[in-house]
C-alpha positions, 0 to 999 in steps of 0.5 A: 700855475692855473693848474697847480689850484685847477683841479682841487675841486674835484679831487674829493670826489676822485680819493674820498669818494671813488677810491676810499682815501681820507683827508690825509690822503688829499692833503699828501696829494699836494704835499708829494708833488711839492717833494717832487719840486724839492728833488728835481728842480736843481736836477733839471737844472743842472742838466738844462745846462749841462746839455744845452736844450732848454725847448726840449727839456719844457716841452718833455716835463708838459708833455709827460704832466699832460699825459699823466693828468690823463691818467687819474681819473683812470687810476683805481687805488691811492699809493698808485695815485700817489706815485704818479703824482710824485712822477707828475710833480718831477716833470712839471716842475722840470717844465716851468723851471727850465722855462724860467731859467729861460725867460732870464737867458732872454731878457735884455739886461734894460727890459729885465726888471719888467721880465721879471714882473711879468713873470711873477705876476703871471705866476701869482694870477694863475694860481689865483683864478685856479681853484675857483676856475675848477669850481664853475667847470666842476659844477657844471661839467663834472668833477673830474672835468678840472683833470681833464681840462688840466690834462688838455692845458699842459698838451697846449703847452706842450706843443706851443713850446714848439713856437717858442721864439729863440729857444729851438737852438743848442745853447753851448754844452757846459760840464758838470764840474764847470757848472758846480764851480761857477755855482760855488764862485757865487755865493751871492746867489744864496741870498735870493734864495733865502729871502725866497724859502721865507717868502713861500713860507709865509705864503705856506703859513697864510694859506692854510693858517689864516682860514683858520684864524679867522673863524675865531673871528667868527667869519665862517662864510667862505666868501668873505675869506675868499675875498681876505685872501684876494685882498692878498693876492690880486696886489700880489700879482697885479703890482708885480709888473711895475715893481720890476719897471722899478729894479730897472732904475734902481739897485735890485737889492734895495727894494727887495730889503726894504719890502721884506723888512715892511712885510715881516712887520705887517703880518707881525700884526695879523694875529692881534688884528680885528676883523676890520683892520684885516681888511687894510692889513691884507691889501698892504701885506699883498702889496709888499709881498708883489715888492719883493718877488720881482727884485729876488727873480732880478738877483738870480739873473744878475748873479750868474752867468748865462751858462749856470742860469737853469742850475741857478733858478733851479736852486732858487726853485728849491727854495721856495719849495721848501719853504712853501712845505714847511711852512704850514708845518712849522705855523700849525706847530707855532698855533698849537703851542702859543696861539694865533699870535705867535704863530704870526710874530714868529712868521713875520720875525722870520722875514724882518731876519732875513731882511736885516741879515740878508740886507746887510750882506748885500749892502756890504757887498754892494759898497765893496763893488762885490756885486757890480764886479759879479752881476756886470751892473750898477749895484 
């Protein structure tokens, strides 16, 4: 994930400066590789299962993504750039998706939780130190130094996919007509999905919408933003850990409910906040959002089947994919119409639904024994 923020900073230089491109071709950079994310992530899933090789299928999507991040400095025109971006995004995600699907086939039904925290919080930190990693090797390297060194991480990948204990064995074949009917017996597993496609849209919304808020605040200096959003998003990443300690002890669904529901009224608030109460509102919202990623991730594993699991965080993937695209979209819209205020209400309100709908399914579930009799755990 490091490399998902790594390269922003050289990537004026490479479509503005040396190919001609606009701001609107920067942007499309991001958002067409997210489409990627959307169209094959439930694919590679469906197939990681279908064939039984995971190693194989991380190490071909960070190979290739290595190979490809090679190639843009290279590239002379933006719709050629842009293609191998679409191309990029379909094997990367096949990388980190299969390796998720993974790392659920492994983890001890006892130790999940804190596989799950690991796993979360790894992925929040690298986005994180990403974009002002590529600044320092930007500035003093040059700017296409961020692709580069994006191009030699995936190598690193690639190969240390190799050294993956456990993972160099055939898993059993599963049919496709198999796979898609153990999906549809587990309806269940819409659920983390939808609390995950409102949290990326949340995520989405913040990162581009908050910036922006606060500069009618009257915080232009990019510092003071940069340490708001890390106010977000070290809690996010740090307590994701013992967050997942925790859904070892107790029913996975509970926090996951109960952090959703604070969480949509928190950012509820953001658009009336002052400056100083930013500052606490922020630390709470990233301790609540670190609450919820654990649980959902514990869901998905406790959901399906080992045989279904690439399929299941495939889906689970899309989600957030989604979510995380329209997000921007959807909160630009809300500002336009209504302003600042509204446009955080109706992000928080979406959240505070799906925690009451999504709670009240699985409560219900849970005391019918539905989950227990699926997940093969105390629900």
């Amino acid at each position: 994930m490091l490399n998902l923020t790594l390269i922003v900073a050289g990537l004026k230089d490479l479509m503005i400066d040396e190919l001609g491109g606009t701001e609107e071709d920067v942007s499309l950079f991001f958002s067409i590789e997210m489409m990627a994310y959307i169209v094959f992530a439930p694919l590679w899933g469906l197939l990681s299962d279908r064939w039984g090789y995971r190693r194989l299928f991380i190490g071909s999507g960070f190979f290739v993504s290595a190979c490809i991040y090679a190639t843009y400095p290279m590239v002379e025109s933006i719709p050629l750039l842009l293609a191998l971006r679409f191309v990029q995004g379909a094997f990367s995600v096949m990388g980190w998706s299969i390796l998720m699907a993974m790392v659920l086939d492994q983890a001890d039904d006892s130790k999940r939780g804190r596989f799950m925290g690991m796993m979360g919080g790894s992925l929040i930190l690298g986005v994180s130190i990403g974009a002002p990693l590529g600044g320092y090797v930007s500035r003093t390297y040059g700017a296409y130094a961020p692709l580069q060194m994006a191009s030699i991480l995936f190598f690193i990948l690639a190969f240390g996919t190799l050294a993956l204990a456990g993972s160099g064995e055939r898993r059993r074949q599963t049919s496709m007509r198999d796979i898609i009917g153990a999906l549809r017996r587990r309806p269940l597993l819409l659920l983390p999905s939808l609390f995950y496609l409102v949290d990326r849209y949340t995520v989405g919304f913040i990162v581009v919408l908050f910036p922006l808020y606060l500069e009618t605040l009257g915080v232009s200096d990019p510092a003071i933003k940069g340490q708001l959003l890390g106010l977000f998003l070290l809690p996010f990443a740090f307590l994701q850990y013992p967050i997942g300690r925790l859904t070892e002890r107790i029913a996975p669904w509970k926090p996951l409910v109960g952090g959703s529901l604070l969480y949509g009224v928190a950012l509820c608030t953001v658009g009336f906040s002052g400056l100083y109460s930013l500052w606490w509102v922020m630390l709470l919202l990233g301790v609540l959002a670190a609450v919820m990623f654990p649980p959902a991730l514990t869901l998905v594993a406790q959901l399906s089947d080992p045989h279904i699991r690439g399929s299941a965080m495939g889906g689970f993937n899309l989600a957030g994919s989604v979510g995380f695209a329209i997000g921007p979209i959807v909160g630009v819209w809300a500002y336009k119409a209504h302003g600042y205020g509204f446009a955080f209400v109706l992000a928080g309100a979406l959240e505070v639904v799906a925690a009451v709908v999504g709670g009240a399914l699985l409560w219900r579930w849970a005391r019918s024994g539905q989950l227990t009799e699926i997940s093969g755990e105390d629900g």
